[in-house]
N, C-alpha and C positions, 0 to 999 in steps of 0.2 A: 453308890456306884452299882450299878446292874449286874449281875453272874453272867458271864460266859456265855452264850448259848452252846449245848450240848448238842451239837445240829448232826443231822445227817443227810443224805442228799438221795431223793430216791427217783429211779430214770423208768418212766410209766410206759409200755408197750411201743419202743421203740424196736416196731418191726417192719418185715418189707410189703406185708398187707397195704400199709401207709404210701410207699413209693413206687411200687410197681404191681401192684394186686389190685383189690376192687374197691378202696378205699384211699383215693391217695390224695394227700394233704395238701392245700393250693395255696394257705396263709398263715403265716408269712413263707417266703418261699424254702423250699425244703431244705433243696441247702444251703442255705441260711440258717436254717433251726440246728440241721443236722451236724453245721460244723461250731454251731452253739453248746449243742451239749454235748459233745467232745470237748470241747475248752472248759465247761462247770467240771465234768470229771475229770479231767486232768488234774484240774484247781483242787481239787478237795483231795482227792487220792495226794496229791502234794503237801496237804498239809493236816491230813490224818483223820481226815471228814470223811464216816464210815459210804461207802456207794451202798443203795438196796437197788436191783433191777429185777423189775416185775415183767410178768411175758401172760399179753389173755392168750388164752387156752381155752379151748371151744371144740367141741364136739368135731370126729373127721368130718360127717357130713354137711356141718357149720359152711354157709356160702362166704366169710371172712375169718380167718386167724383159725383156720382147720387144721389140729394138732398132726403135725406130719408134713401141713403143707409148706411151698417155698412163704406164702405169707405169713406164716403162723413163726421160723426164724427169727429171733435176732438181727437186727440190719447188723453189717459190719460193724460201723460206727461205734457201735455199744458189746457186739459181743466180741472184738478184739482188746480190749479195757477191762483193768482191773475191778472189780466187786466184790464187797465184803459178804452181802447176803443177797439170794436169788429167791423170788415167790412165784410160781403159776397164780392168775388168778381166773376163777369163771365169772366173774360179775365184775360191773365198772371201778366199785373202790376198790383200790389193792388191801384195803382192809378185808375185804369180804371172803368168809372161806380161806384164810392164809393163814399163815402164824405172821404175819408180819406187826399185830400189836404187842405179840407176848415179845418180840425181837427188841422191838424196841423199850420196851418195860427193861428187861433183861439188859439190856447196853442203856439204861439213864438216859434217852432222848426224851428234848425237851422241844427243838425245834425242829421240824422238814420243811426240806426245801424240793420244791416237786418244777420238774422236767420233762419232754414228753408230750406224747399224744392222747387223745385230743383235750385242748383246753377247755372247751364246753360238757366235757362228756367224761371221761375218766377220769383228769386233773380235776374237775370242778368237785366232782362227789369223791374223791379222796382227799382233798385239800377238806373239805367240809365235815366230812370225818373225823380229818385229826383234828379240825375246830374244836370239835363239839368233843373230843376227848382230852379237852385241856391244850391242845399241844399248839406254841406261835409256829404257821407257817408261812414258807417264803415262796412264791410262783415266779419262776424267770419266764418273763412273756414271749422274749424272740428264744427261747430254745424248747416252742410249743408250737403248737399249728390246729389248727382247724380245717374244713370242708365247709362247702355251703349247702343249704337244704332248701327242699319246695317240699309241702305237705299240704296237708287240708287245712293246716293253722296259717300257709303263707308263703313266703319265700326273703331267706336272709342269706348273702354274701357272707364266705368264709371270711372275710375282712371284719363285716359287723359283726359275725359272732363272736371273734376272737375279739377285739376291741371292748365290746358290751360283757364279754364276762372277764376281762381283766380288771374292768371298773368294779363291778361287780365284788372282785375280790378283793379288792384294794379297800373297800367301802366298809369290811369288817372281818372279813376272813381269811384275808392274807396280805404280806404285804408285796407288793407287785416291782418287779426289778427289770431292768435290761442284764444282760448278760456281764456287760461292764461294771453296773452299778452292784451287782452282787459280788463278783470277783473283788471289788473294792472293797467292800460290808465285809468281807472275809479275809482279806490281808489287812485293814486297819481295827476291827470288831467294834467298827462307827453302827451303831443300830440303824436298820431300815424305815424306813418314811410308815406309820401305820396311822392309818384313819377308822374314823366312826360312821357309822351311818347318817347320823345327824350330819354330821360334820361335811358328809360328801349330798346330802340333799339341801345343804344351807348355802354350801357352794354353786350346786349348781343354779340354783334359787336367783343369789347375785349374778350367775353368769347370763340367766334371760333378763334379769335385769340392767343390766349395762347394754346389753341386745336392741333392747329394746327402743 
């Protein structure tokens, strides 16, 4: 029989830069995400799943999340709700520059489960962190969001980024939920769906093959 996971639930720059600043999240719809993760921390705060809320912190003269600014706040959402621990961070992973490893060392987690902006960008390289530091993480996909970009590499809809790095996660680095299905995995402690690399390129292998 499996041990408990020792989870805790950490809610990644859920600030008003995202919804009303120079950065505002188009997929899935905002609020949608935003009355997402109010319902994950309510779930967890309800049943003693410590919250960690992380806030980027960027220079005043930073053209997004400039310490001071209305963007750089807390949305409502998340700073009217309880939290067990809070980290500013200057770089994407909330690991970076925080105590937020030594916290969790310190309180015995063993699983995070990551919430929050943006899935490609801050979720992606914190989720991969705690990877690669031992720890099972869980990503709730509809209480995240993306932006879409054009660059010299191209141009991808916030749609396909957010979709292409869910798989993505799902494929070895976390196991990927709806809001529902984690609220589930947490009231019944049914472990979540975790796949392999292999396993998600062998899949999709049969999938152009019946395509075909």
């Amino acid at each position: 029989m499996s041990q408990k996971p020792r989870r805790a639930l950490i809610v990644i720059d859920v600030q008003n830069e995202y919804f009303t600043g120079n950065l505002q999240i188009e997929y899935p719809p905002p609020s949608q995400s935003l009355a997402n993760i109010g319902r994950v921390m309510d779930a967890a705060t309800a049943a003693g799943v410590p919250v960690i809320v992380i806030q980027q912190h960027s220079p005043a003269d930073a053209p997004a999340f400039a310490q001071g600014t209305d963007g750089w706040r807390l949305h409502e959402t998340v700073d009217k709700r309880h939290r067990d621990a809070f980290f500013q961070k200057p770089l994407p992973s909330a690991f970076s520059e925080t105590g937020l490893a030594d916290w969790l060392v310190a309180h015995d987690i063993d699983t995070l489960t990551v919430v929050g902006y943006m899935t490609h960008n801050c979720n992606d390289t914190t989720i991969k962190h705690a990877f690669d530091r031992g720890m099972q993480v869980e990503f709730v996909h509809d209480a995240s969001g993306s932006v879409s970009y054009a660059n010299h590499a191209g141009y991808a809809t916030a749609e396909e980024i957010h979709r292409v790095f869910s798989v993505v996660e799902q494929s070895r680095f976390a196991a990927v939920l709806s809001t529902t299905e984690w609220l589930h995995v947490l009231a019944t402690g049914e472990s979540p769906v975790r796949e392999t690399i292999l396993e998600s390129y062998r899949a999709a292998k049969q999938r152009r093959s019946a395509a075909a």
